[in-house]
C-alpha positions, 0 to 999 in steps of 0.5 A, a space after each residue: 174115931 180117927 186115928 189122925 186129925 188134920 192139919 192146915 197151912 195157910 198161905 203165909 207158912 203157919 199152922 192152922 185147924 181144919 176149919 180155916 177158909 185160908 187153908 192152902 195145904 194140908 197134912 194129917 198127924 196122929 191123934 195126941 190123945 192115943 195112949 201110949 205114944 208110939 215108938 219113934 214118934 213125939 207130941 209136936 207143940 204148935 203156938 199161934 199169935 192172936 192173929 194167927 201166926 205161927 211164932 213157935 213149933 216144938 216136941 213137947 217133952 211132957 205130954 201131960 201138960 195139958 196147960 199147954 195152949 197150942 196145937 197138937 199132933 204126933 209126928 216122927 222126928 225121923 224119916 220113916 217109910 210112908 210119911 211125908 217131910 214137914 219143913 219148918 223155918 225159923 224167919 228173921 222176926 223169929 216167927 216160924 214159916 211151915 211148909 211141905 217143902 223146901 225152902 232156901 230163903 229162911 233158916 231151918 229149925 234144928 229138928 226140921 224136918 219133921 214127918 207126917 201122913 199125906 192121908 188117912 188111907 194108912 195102916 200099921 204094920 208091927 215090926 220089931 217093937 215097932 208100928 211101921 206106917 204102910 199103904 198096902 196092909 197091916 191094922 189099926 194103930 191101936 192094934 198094932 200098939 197092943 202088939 208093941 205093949 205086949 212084947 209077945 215076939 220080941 227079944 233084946 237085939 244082942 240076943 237075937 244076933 246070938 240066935 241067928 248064928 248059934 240056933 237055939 239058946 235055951 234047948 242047945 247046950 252045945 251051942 250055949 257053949 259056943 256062944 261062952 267061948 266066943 265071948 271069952 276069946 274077945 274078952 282075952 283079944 281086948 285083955 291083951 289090946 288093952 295091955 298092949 296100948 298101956 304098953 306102948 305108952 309107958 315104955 318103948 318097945 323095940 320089937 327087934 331085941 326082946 327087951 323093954 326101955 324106960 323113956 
């Protein structure tokens, strides 16, 4: 089973299926149905007028509301390598104009651009909690997303800032200790800024005669 499903846009910059006889461009997204959702990316809520036309394109927040009637796929909100810009516009009926391009006559909605795959042709590549879209290798998306699950490689970013500059936290002692003195020395700087600021508000310091003046 695919990973992606295709969408179409017809010629009057709304969102259609793949079936459509009107499809004049198209792009694929992420299946809804994959669990959990990947990092960076959001269920996209596509609804349609009786007649076809889109009048409104939104993140659904709550991805289980499977009430919801309208079209959907997973999108990232931010660029990302591999992917392609969806612009989406907001006419002045209110009704919403989509489109692979950019377009200087309608008001962009707050969230445009959204991004999308071109093709299928795509695999994923873990990155750091992450699954990176790729063209040259990498696996599945649900293989990747097992990666993310399981956490195996990744640690808190604080820590390894730490790391990279001290080696090994739990088997260098010496180092723990570095890192411990390093972090006091900034704790006492911000200490001393603090009362500094506090200082300077509060009194007049003249830094040419060692006394304090009461404003």
């Amino acid at each position: 089973m695919s990973e992606f499903i295709k969408i179409c846009l017809d010629n009057q910059g709304s969102i259609t299926n793949d079936n459509n006889s009107s499809c004049e461009l198209s792009f694929y997204g992420v299946d809804p149905n994959i669990s959990p959702i990947p990092p960076d990316m959001d269920m996209i809520c596509v609804v349609n007028s009786s007649a076809g036309n889109t009048i409104s394109v939104s993140n659904l927040y709550d991805v289980y509301d499977n009430d919801k009637k309208c079209i959907k796929f997973l999108a990232w909100l931010e660029p990302i390598e591999n992917t392609i810009p969806l612009y989406i516009y907001q006419k002045p009926d209110n009704s919403v104009y989509v489109d692979l391009k950019p377009n200087n006559t309608y008001k962009p909605l707050y969230f445009s651009p959204i991004h999308v795959i071109q093709d299928t042709n795509i695999k994923f590549i873990y990155f750091r909690g992450r699954c990176i879209p790729s063209k040259t290798s990498g696996s599945s998306l649900n293989e990747c997303m097992k990666k993310v699950v399981s956490c195996v490689k990744d640690k808190p970013t604080i820590l390894n800032l730490l790391e990279s500059r001290y080696g090994n936290l739990k088997h260098n002692n010496n180092n723990h200790s570095k890192i411990i003195y390093v972090l006091a020395m900034i704790l006492i700087i911000f200490c001393f800024y603090l009362i500094y600021k506090l200082g300077v508000k509060k009194y007049k310091i003249d830094f040419f005669k060692p006394k304090f003046r009461k404003v």
